[in-house]
Residue frames as a rotation matrix with the C-alpha (Angstrom) as fourth column:
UNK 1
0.581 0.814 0.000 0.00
0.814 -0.581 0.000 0.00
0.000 0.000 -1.000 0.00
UNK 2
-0.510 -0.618 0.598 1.56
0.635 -0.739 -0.223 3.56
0.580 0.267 0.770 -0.81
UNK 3
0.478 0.408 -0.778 1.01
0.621 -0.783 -0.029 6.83
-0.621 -0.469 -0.628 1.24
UNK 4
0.006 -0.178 0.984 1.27
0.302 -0.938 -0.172 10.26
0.953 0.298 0.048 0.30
UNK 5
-0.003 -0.081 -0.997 2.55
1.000 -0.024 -0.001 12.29
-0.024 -0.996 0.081 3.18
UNK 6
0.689 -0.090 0.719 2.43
0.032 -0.988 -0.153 16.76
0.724 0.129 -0.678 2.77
UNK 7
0.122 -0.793 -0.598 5.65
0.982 0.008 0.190 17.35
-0.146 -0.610 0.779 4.13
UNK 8
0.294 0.087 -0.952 5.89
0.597 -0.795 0.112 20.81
-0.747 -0.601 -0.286 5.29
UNK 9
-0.471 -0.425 -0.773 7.90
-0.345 -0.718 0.605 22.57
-0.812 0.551 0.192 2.04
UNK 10
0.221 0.891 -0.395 4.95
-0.786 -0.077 -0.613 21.25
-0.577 0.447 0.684 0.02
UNK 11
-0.403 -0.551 -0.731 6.54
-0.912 0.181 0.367 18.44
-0.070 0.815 -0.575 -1.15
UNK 12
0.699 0.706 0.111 4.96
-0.715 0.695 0.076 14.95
-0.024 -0.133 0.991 -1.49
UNK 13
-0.429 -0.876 0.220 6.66
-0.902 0.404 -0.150 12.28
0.043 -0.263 -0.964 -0.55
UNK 14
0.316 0.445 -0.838 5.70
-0.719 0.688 0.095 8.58
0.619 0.573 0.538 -1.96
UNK 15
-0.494 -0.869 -0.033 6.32
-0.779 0.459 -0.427 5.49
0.386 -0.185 -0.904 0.30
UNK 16
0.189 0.418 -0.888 5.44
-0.016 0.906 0.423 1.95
0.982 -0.065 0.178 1.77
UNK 17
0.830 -0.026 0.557 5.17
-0.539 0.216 0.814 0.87
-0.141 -0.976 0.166 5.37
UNK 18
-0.454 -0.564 -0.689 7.76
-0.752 0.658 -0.044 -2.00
0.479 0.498 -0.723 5.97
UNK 19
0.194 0.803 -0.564 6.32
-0.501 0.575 0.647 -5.04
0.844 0.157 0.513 6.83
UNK 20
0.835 0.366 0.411 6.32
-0.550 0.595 0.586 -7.23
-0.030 -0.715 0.698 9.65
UNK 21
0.723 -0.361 0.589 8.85
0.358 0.925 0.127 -9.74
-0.591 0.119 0.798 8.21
UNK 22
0.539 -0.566 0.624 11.19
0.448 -0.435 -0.781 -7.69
0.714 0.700 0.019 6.46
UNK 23
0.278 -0.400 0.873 11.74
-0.691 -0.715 -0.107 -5.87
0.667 -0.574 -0.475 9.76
UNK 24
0.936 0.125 0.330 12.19
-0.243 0.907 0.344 -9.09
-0.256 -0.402 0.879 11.14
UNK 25
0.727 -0.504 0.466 14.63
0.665 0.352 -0.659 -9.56
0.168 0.789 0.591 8.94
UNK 26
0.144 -0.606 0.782 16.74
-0.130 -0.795 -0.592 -6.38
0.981 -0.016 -0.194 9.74
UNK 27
0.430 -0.169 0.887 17.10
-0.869 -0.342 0.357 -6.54
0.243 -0.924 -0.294 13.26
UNK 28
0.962 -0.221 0.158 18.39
0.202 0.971 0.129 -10.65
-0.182 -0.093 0.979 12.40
UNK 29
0.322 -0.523 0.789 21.15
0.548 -0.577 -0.605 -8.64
0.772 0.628 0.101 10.64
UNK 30
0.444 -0.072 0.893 21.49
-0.609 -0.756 0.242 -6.11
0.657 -0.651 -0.380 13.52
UNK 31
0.753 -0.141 0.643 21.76
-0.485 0.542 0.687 -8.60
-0.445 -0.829 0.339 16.50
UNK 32
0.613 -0.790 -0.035 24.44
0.784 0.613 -0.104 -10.97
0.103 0.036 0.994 14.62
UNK 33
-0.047 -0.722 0.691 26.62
0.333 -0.663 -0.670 -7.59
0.942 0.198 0.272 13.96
UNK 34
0.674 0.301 0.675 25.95
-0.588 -0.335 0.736 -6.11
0.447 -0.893 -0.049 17.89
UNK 35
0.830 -0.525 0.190 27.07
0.275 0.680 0.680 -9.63
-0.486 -0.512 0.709 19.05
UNK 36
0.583 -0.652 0.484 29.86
0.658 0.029 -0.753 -9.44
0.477 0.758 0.446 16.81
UNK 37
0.048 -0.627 0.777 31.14
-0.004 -0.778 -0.628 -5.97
0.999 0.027 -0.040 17.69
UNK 38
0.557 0.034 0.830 30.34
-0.761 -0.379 0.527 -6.14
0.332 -0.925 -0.185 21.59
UNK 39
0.982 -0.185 0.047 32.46
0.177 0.973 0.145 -9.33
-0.073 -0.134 0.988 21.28
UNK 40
0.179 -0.878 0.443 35.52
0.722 -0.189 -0.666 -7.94
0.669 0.439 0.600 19.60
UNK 41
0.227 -0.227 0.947 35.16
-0.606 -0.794 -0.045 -4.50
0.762 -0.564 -0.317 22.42
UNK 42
0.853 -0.080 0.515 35.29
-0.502 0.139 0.854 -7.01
-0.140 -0.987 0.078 25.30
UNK 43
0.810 -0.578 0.094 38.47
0.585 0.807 -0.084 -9.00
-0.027 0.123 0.992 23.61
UNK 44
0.238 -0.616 0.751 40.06
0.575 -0.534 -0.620 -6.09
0.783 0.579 0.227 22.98
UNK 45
-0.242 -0.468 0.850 39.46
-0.387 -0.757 -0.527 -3.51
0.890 -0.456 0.002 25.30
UNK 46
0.629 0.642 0.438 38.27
-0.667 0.156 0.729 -5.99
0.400 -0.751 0.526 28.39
UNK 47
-0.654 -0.753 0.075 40.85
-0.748 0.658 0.085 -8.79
-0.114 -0.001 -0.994 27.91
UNK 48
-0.688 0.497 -0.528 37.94
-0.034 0.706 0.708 -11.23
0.725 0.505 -0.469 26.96
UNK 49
-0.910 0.391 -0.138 35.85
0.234 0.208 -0.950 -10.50
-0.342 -0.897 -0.281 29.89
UNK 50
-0.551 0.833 -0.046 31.93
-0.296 -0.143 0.944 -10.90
0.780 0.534 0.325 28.66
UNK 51
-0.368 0.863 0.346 28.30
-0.841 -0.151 -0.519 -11.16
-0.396 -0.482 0.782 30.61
UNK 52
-0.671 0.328 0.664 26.74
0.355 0.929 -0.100 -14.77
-0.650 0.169 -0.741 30.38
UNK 53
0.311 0.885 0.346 23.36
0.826 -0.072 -0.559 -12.84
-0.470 0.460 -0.753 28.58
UNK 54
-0.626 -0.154 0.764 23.39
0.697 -0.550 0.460 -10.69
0.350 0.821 0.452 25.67
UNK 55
0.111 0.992 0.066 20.46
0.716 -0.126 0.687 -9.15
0.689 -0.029 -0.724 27.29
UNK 56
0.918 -0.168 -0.360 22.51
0.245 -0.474 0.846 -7.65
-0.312 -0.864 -0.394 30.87
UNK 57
-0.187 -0.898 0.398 25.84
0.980 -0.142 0.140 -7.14
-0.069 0.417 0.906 28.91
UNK 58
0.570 0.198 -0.797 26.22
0.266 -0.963 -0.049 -3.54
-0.777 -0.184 -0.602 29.46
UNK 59
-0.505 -0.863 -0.023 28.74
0.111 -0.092 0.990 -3.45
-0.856 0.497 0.142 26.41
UNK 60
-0.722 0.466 0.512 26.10
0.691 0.533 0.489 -4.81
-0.044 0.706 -0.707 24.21
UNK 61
-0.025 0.480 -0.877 24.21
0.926 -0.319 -0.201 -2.01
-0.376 -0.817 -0.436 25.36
UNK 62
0.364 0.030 -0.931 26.32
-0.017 -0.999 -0.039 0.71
-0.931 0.030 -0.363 24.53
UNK 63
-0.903 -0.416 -0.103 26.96
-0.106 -0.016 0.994 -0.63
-0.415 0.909 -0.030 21.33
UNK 64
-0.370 0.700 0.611 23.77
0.907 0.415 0.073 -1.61
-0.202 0.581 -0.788 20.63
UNK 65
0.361 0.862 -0.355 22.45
0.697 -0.503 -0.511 2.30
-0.619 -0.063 -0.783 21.31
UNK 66
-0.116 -0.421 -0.899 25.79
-0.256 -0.862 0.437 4.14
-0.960 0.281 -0.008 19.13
UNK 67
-0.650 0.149 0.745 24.65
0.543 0.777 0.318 1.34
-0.532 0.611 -0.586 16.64
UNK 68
0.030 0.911 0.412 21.14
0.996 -0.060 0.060 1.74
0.079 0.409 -0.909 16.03
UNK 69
0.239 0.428 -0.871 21.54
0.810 -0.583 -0.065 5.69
-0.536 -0.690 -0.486 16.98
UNK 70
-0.147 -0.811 -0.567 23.95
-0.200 -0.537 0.820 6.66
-0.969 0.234 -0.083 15.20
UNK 71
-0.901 -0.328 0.285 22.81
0.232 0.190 0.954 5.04
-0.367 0.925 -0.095 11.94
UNK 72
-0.400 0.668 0.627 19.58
0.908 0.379 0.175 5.64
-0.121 0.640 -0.759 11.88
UNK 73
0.650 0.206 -0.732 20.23
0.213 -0.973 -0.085 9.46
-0.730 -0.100 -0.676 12.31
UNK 74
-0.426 -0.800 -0.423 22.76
-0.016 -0.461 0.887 9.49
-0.905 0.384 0.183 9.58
UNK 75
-0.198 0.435 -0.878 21.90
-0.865 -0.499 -0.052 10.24
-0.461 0.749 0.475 5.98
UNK 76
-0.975 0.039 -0.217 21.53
0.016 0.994 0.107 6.23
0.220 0.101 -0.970 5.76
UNK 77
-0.334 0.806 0.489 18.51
-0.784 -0.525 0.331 6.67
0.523 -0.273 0.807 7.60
UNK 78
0.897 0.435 0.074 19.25
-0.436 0.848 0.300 2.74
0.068 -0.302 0.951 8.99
UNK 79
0.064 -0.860 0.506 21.41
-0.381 0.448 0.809 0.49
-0.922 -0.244 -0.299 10.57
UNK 80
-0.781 -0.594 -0.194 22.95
-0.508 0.423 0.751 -2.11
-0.363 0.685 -0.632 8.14
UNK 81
-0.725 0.603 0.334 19.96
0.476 0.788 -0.391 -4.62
-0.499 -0.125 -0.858 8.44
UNK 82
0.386 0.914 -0.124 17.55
0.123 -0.184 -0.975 -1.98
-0.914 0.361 -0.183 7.65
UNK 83
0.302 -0.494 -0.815 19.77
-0.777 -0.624 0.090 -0.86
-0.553 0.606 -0.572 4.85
UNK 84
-0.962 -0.225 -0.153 20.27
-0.266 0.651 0.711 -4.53
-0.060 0.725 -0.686 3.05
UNK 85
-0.469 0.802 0.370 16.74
0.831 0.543 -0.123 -5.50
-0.300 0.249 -0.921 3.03
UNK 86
-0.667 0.161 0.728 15.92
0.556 -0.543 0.630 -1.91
0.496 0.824 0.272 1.63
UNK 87
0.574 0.788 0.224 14.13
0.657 -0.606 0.448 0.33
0.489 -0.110 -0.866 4.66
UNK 88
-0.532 -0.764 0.365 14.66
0.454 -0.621 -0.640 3.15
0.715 -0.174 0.677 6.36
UNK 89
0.091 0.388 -0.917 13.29
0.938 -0.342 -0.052 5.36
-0.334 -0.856 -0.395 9.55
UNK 90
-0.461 0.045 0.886 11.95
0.024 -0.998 0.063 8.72
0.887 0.051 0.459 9.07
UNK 91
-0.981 0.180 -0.072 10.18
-0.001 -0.379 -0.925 10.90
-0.194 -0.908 0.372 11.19
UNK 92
0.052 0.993 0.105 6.26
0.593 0.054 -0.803 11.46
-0.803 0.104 -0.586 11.10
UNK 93
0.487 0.293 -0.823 7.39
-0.057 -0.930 -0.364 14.21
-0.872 0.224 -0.436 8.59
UNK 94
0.955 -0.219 0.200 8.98
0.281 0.449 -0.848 12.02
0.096 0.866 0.490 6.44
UNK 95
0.335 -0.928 0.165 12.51
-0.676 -0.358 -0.644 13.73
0.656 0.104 -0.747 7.26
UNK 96
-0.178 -0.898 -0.402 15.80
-0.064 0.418 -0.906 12.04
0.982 -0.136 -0.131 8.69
UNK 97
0.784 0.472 -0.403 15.56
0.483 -0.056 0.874 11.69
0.390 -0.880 -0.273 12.53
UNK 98
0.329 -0.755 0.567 17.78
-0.512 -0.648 -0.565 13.28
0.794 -0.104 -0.600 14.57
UNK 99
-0.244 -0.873 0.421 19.98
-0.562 -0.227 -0.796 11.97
0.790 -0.431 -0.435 17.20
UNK 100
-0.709 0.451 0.542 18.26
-0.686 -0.262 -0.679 12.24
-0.164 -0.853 0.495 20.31
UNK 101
0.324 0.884 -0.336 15.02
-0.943 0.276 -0.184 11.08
-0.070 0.377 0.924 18.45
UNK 102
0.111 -0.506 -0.855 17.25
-0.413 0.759 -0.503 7.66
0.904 0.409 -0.124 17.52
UNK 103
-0.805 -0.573 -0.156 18.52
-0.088 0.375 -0.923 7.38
0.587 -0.729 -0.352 20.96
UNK 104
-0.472 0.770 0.430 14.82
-0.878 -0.370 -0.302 7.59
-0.074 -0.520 0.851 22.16
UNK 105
0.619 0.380 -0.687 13.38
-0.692 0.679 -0.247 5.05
0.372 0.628 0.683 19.80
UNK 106
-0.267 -0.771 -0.578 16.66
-0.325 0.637 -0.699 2.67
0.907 0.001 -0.420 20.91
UNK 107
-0.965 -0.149 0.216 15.60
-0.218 -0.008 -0.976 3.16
0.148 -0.989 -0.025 24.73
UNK 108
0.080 0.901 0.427 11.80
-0.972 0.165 -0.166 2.63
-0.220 -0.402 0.889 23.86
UNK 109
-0.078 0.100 -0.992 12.54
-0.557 0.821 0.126 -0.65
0.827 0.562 -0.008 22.17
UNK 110
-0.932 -0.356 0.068 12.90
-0.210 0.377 -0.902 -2.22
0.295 -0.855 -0.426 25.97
UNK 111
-0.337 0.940 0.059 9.43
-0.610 -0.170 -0.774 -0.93
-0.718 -0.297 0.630 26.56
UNK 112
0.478 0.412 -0.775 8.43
-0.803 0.563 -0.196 -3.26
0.355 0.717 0.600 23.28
UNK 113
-0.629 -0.529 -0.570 10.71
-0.319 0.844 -0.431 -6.13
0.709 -0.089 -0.700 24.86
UNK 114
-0.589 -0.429 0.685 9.31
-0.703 -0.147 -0.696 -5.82
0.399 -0.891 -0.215 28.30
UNK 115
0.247 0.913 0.325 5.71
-0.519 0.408 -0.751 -8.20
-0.818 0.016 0.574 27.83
UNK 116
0.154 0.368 0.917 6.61
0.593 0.708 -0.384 -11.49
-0.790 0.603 -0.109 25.63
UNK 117
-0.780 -0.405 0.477 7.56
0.519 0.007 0.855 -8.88
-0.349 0.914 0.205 22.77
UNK 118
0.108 0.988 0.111 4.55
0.851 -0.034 -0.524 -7.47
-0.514 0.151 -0.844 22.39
UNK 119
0.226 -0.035 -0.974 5.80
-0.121 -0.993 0.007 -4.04
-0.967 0.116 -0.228 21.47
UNK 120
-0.625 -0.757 -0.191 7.22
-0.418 0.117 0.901 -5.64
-0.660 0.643 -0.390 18.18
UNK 121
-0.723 0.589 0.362 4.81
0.604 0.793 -0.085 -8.12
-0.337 0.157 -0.928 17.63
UNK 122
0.286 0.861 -0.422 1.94
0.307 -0.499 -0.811 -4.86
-0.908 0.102 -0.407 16.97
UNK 123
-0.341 -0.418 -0.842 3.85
-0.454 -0.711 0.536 -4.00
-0.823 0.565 0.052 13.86
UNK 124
-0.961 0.275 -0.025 2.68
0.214 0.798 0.564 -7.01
0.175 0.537 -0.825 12.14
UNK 125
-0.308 0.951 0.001 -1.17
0.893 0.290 -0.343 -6.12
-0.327 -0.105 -0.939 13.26
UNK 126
0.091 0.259 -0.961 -0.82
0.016 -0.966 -0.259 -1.82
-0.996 0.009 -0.092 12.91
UNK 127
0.746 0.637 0.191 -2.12
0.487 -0.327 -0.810 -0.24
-0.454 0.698 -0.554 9.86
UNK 128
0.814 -0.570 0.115 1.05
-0.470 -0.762 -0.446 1.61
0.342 0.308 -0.888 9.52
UNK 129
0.646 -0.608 -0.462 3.23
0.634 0.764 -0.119 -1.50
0.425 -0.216 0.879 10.87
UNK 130
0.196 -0.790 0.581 4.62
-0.490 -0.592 -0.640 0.69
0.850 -0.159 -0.503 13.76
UNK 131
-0.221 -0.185 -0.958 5.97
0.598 0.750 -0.283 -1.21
0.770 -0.635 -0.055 16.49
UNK 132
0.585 0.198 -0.786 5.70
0.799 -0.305 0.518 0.36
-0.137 -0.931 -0.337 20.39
UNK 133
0.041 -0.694 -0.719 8.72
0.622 -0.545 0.562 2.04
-0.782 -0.470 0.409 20.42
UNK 134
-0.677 -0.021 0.736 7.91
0.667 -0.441 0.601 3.53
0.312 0.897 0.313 16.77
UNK 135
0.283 0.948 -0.147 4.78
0.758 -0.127 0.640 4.84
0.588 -0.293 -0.754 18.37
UNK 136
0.623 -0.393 -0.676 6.63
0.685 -0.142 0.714 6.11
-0.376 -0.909 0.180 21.37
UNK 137
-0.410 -0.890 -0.201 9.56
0.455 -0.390 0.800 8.02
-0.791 0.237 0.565 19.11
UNK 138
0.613 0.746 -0.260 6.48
-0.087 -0.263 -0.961 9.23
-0.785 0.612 -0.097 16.46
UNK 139
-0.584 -0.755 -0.298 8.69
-0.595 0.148 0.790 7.45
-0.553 0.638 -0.536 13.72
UNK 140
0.878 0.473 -0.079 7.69
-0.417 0.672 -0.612 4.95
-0.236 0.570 0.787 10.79
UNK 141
-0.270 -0.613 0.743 9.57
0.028 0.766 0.642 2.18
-0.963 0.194 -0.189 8.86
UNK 142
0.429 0.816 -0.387 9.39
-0.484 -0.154 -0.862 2.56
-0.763 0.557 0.329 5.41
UNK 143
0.369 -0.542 0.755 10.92
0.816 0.578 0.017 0.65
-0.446 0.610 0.656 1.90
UNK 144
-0.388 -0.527 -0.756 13.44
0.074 -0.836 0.544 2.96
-0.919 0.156 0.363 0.65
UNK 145
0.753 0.643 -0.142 11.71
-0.194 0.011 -0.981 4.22
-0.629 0.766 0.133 -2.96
C-alpha cells in the first residue's frame, strides 16, 4: 500500500510501510553484527571479559544504542539490516531523525521487549506497521523508494 505524506515545504513524498517480516529480517542482521562488535570490544578492550546474557551485557548495550543511533540518524537513515533489506526510519514528517530522536526510539525498544515482545509483535497487526517504540519516538519504517 503507498502513502502520500504533505511534508511541510509542500513536497509529497511517496512510500510503503515495511512489513512485519522484512523488519524481522533487519534486526536478524542487527543482533548478529551487535554480538559481533560487543564481542571484539570485550576481547580487545576488556581482555575477553563478557556477561553470560546478551540481554545484561552492558557493552552490548552501549553498542547496541551508538549502533542503532547513530545510523539511523545518519543520511543512511538505517542500521545495516535496515539498509540490506531496503528500509529506512523517518520521522512522522517524512525527514531524517535526529539523534536524540534515535537514541529515544533505541531506549523505547525495551518498553516493546518488556511483555513477551509485544511491542514488536503490533507492527505485524498496525495499519502503519509501527511497532511500540515507533509509536513512542512518532517514527515509521518505510521501503526505501
Amino acid at each position: 500500500m503507498e502513502t502520500i505524506l504533505d511534508l511541510p515545504e509542500n513536497r509529497i513524498l511517496n512510500f510503503r510501510y515495511s512489513n512485519f517480516w522484512t523488519r524481522f529480517a533487519a534486526i536478524f542482521i542487527d543482533v548478529v553484527i551487535i554480538s559481533i562488535a560487543s564481542s571484539l570490544f570485550a576481547l580487545v578492550f576488556l581482555n575477553g571479559y563478557s556477561y553470560s546474557s546478551f540481554a545484561t551485557n552492558p557493552i552490548s548495550l552501549l553498542v547496541g544504542w551508538l549502533y542503532f543511533a547513530g545510523m539511523e540518524s545518519s543520511s543512511n537513515m538505517g542500521s545495516f539490516g535496515k539498509i540490506t533489506v531496503g528500509i529506512m526510519v523517518v520521522s512522522e514528517q517524512g525527514e531524517r531523525i535526529s539523534f536524540m530522536n534515535a537514541t529515544g526510539r533505541y531506549f523505547a525498544k525495551f518498553v516493546s521487549s518488556i511483555i513477551l515482545l509485544i511491542g514488536y509483535i503490533m507492527a505485524a497487526f498496525d495499519s502503519r506497521h509501527q511497532a511500540l517504540h515507533d509509536k513512542l519516538a512518532k517514527t515509521f519504517v518505510i521501503y526505501k523508494n
